[in-house]
C-alpha positions, 0 to 999 in steps of 0.5 A: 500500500502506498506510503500516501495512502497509509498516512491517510488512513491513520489520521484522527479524522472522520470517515468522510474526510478520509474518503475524501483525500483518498478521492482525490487522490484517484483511488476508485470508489470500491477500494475506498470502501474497502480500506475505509468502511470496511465493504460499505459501498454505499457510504461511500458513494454518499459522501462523494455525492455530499461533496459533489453536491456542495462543490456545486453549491460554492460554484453558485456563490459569486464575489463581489465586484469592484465598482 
């Protein structure tokens, strides 16, 4: 297992972030699940969609401009 991927794995942090990280990293979905959730593909999937979801959501948000 790569050195990257482990780091991930052993920090204190949440589920959720460390599906994250791991996403990013290009790591696919089914072996998220299995290192991170123990099999729950669903969990999984989940996350990613919450995540997707909000991306979206701040692409909506603009900044104000000078006049």
């Amino acid at each position: 297992m790569n050195e990257q991927i482990r780091s991930i794995l052993a920090q204190e942090t949440t589920k959720t972030n460390k599906i994250r990280q791991l996403f990013l990293l290009g790591v696919p979905r089914a072996e998220i699940a299995r290192m991170v959730t123990n099999g729950n593909y669903g969990f999984v999937v989940n996350a990613l969609r919450r995540m997707r979801e909000r991306a979206v959501s701040y692409t909506h948000l603009t900044l104000p401009t000078k006049a």
